[in-house]
C-alpha positions as protocol buffer text, in pm:
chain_id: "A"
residue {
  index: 1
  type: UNK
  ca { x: 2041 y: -15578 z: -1412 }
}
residue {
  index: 2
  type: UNK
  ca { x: 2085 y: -15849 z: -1662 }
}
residue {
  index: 3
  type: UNK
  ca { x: 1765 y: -15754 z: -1820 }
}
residue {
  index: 4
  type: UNK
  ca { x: 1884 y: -15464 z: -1899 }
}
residue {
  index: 5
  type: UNK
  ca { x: 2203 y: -15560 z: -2037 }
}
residue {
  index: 6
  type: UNK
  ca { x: 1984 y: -15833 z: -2273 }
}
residue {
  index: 7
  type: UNK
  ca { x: 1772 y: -15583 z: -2362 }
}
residue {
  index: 8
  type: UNK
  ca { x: 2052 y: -15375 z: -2451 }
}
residue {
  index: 9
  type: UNK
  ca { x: 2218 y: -15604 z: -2642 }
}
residue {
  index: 10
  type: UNK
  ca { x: 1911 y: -15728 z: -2852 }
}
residue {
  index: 11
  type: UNK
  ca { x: 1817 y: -15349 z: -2935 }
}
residue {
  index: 12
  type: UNK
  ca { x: 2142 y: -15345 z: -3150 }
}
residue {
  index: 13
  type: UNK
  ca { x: 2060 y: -15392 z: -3525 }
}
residue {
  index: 14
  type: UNK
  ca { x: 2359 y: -15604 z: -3619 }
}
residue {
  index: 15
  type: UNK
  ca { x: 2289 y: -15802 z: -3325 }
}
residue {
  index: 16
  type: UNK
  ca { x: 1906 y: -15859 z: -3452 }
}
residue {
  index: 17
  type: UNK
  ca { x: 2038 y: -15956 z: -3780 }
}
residue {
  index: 18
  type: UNK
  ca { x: 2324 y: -16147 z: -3670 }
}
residue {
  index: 19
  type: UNK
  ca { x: 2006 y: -16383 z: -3466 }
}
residue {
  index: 20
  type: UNK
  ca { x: 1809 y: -16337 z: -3803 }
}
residue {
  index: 21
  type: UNK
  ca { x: 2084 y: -16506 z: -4017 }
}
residue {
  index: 22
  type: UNK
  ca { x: 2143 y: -16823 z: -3773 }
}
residue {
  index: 23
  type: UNK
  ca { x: 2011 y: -17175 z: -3877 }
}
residue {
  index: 24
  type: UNK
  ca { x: 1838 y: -17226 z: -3575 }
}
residue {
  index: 25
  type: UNK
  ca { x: 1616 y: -16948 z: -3623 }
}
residue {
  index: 26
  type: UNK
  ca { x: 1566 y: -17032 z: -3992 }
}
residue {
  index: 27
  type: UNK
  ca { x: 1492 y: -17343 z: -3972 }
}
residue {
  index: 28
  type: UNK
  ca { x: 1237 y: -17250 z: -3652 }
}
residue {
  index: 29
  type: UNK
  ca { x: 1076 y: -16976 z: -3906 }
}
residue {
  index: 30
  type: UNK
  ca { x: 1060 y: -17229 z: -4198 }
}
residue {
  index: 31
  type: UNK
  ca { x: 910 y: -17498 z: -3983 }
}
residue {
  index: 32
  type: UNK
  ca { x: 645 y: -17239 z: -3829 }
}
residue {
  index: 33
  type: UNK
  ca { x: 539 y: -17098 z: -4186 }
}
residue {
  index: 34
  type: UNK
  ca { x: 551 y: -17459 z: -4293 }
}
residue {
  index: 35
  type: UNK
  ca { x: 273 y: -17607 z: -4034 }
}
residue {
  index: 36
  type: UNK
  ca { x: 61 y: -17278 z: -4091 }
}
residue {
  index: 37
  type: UNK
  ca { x: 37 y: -17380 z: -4471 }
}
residue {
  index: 38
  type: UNK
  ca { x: -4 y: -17710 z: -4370 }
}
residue {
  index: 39
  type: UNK
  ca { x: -332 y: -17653 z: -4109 }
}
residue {
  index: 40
  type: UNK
  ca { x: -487 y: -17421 z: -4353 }
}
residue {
  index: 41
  type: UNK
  ca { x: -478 y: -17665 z: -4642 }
}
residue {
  index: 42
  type: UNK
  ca { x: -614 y: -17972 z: -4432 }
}
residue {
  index: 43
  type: UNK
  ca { x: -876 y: -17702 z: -4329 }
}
residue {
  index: 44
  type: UNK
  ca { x: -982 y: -17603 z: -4614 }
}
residue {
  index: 45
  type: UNK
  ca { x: -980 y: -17942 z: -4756 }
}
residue {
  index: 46
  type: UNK
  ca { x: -1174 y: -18078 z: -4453 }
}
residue {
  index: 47
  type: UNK
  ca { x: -1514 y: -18242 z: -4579 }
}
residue {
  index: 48
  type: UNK
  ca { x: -1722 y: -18037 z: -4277 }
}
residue {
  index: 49
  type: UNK
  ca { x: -1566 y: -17719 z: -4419 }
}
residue {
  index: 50
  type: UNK
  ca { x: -1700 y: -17833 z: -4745 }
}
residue {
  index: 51
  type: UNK
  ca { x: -2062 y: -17909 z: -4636 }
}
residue {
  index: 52
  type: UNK
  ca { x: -2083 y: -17586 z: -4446 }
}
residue {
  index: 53
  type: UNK
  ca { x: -2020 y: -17387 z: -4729 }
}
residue {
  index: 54
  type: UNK
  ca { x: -2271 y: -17559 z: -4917 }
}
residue {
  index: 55
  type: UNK
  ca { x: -2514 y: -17553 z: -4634 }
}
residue {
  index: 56
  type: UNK
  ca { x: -2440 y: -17146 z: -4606 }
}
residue {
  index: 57
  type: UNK
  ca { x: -2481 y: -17092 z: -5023 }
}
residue {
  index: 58
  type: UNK
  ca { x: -2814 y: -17329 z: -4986 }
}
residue {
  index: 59
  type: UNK
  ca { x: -2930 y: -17094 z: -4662 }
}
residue {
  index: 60
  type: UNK
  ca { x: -2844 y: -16778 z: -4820 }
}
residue {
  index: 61
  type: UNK
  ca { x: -3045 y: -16847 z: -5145 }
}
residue {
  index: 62
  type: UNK
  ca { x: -3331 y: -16952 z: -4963 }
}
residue {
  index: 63
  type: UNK
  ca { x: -3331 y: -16626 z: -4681 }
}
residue {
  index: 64
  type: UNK
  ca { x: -3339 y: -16410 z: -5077 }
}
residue {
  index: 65
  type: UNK
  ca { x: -3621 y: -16591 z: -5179 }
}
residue {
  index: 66
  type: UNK
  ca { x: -3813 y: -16540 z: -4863 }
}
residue {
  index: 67
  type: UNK
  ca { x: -3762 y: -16163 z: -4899 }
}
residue {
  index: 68
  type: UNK
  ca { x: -3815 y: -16117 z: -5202 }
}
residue {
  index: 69
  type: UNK
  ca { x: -4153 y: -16291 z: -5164 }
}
């Protein structure tokens, strides 16, 4: 029973938005987009990352050359 009344109750728009405009879920949404951006830069900055792509460009270069031969 109180599942349904919660489900109820969060199916209501200006409920939804009401949760939507509170500081606590803000700040939760900022600080979740936040570390996203922050992992994918330090990932794509990461020196292994770096030497894989060169190690993929050198690879795929040299599997052309061997069919082309």
């Amino acid at each position: 029973m109180p599942f349904r009344f919660l489900r109820a109750f969060l199916n209501q728009e200006k409920t939804v938005q009401q949760i939507a405009d509170s500081y606590p879920v803000r700040a939760a949404a900022k600080t979740a987009v936040r570390a996203w951006w922050i992992s994918r830069h330090k990932i794509n900055n990461l020196e292994a990352t770096k030497r894989l792509g060169i190690f993929k460009k050198v690879f795929n270069d040299e599997y052309q050359k061997a069919l082309k031969k």
